[in-house]
C-alpha positions as CSV (number, residue, x, y, z in Angstrom):
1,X,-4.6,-16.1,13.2
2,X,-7.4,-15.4,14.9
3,X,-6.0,-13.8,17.8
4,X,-4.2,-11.4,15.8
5,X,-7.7,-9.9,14.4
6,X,-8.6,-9.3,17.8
7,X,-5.7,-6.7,17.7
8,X,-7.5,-5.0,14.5
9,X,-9.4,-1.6,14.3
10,X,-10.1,-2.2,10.7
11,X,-10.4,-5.8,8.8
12,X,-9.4,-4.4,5.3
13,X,-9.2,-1.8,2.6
14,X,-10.1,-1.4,-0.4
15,X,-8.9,0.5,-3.4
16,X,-10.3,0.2,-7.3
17,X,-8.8,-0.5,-11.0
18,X,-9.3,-0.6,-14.3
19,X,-6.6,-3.5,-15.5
20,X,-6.2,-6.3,-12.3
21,X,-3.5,-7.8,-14.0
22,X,-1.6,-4.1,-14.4
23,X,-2.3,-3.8,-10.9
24,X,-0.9,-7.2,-9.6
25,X,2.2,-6.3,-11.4
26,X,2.5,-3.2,-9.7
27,X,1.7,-4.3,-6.0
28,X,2.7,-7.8,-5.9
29,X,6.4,-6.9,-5.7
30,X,6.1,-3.9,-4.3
31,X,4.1,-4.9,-1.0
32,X,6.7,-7.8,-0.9
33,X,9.5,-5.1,0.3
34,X,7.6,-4.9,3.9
35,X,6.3,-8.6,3.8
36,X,3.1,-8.2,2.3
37,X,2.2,-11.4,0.2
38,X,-0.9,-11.7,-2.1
39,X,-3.2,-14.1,0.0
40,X,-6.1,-14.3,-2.2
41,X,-6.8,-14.2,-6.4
42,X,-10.0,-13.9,-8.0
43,X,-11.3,-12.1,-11.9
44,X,-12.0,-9.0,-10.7
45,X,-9.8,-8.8,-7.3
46,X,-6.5,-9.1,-5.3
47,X,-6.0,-9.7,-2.2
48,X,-2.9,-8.8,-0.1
49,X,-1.7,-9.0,3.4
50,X,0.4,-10.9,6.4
51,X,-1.7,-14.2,6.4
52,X,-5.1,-12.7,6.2
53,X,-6.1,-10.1,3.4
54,X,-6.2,-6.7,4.3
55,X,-5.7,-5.0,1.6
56,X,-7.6,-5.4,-1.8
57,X,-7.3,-4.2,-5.2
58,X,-10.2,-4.5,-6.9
59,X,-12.4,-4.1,-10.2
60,X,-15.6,-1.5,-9.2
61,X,-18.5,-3.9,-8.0
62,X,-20.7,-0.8,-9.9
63,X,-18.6,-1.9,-13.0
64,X,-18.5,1.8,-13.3
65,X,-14.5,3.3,-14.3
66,X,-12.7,2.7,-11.0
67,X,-11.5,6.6,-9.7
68,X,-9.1,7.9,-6.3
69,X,-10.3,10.0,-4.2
70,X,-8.8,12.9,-3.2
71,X,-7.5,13.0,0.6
72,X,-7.7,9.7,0.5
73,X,-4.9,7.5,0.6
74,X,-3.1,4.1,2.1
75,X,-0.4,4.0,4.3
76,X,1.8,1.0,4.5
77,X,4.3,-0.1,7.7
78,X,7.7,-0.1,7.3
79,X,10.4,-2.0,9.5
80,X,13.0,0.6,8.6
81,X,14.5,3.4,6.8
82,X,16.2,1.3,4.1
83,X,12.3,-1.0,3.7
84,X,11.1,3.0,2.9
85,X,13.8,3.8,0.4
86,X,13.8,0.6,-1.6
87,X,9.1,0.4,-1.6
88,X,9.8,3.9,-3.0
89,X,12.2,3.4,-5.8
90,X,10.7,0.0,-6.6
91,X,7.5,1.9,-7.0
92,X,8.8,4.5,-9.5
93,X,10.7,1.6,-11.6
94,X,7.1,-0.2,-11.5
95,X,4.9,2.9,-13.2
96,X,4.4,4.5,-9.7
97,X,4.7,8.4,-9.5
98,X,6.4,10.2,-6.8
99,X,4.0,12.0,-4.6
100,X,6.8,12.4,-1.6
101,X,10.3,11.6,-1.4
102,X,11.4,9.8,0.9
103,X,12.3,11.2,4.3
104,X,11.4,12.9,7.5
105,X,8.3,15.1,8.0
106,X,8.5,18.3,10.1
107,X,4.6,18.0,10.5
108,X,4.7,14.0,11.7
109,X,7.0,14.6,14.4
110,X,11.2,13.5,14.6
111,X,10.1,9.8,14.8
112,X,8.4,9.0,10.9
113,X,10.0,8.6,8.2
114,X,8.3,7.6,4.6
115,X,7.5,8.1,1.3
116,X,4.2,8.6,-0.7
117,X,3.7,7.5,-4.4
118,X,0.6,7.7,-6.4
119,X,0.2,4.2,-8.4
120,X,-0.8,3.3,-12.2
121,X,-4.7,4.2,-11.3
122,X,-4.3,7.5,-9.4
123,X,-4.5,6.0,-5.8
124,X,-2.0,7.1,-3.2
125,X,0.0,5.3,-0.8
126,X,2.2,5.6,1.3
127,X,5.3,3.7,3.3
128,X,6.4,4.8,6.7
129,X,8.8,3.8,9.2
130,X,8.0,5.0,13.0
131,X,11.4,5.0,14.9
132,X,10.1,4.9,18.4
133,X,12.7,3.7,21.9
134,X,11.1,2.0,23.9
């Protein structure tokens, strides 16, 4: 494990809620699509990721009303077009709202292909698939 957080620009992000349990119901299934597991569980925090966390979803340490922030958002990888497809409707069925159907984007170049939803507390993310030939 440790040699694959040599390979890492960034150890984790974080985003805030108001209801963890709301919130674990929402992204546990969801993040399993692309093989995202919850790693770590705490009162006020979830942790998510591939054997390490790097993703949380967390109660405001300010214990202030947990808000998204606009231009910000969290972009998940996909494995394939179909992995894009199913995180998207999975995260309408779960309370999600559609922010970006799925498909191509002129502006990302022929290769990406994803969807963006905004989840129960306002935060946006995203799921993209890079088709790249090596």
């Amino acid at each position: 494990m440790i040699e694959n957080r040599l390979l890492r620009s960034i150890c984790h992000a974080s985003i805030g809620t108001n209801d963890i349990a709301k919130a674990k119901l929402f992204y546990q299934p969801l993040l399993a699509v692309l093989g995202i597991e919850l790693v770590s569980e705490y009162q006020h925090a979830l942790a998510f990721g591939k054997g390490y966390p790097e993703f949380w979803v967390q109660l405001p340490f300010n214990k202030k009303v947990a808000t998204s922030g606009n231009g910000v958002h969290f972009g998940f990888v996909a494995n394939s077009t179909e992995q894009v497809d199913k995180f998207y409707q999975l995260a309408l069925s779960l309370g999600g709202k559609c922010n970006g159907k799925p498909g191509g984007r002129i502006e990302y170049g022929e290769p990406y292909y994803g969807c963006f939803v905004v989840d129960p507390d306002g935060n946006k993310i995203e799921a993209s698939y890079w088709h790249i030939d090596n």
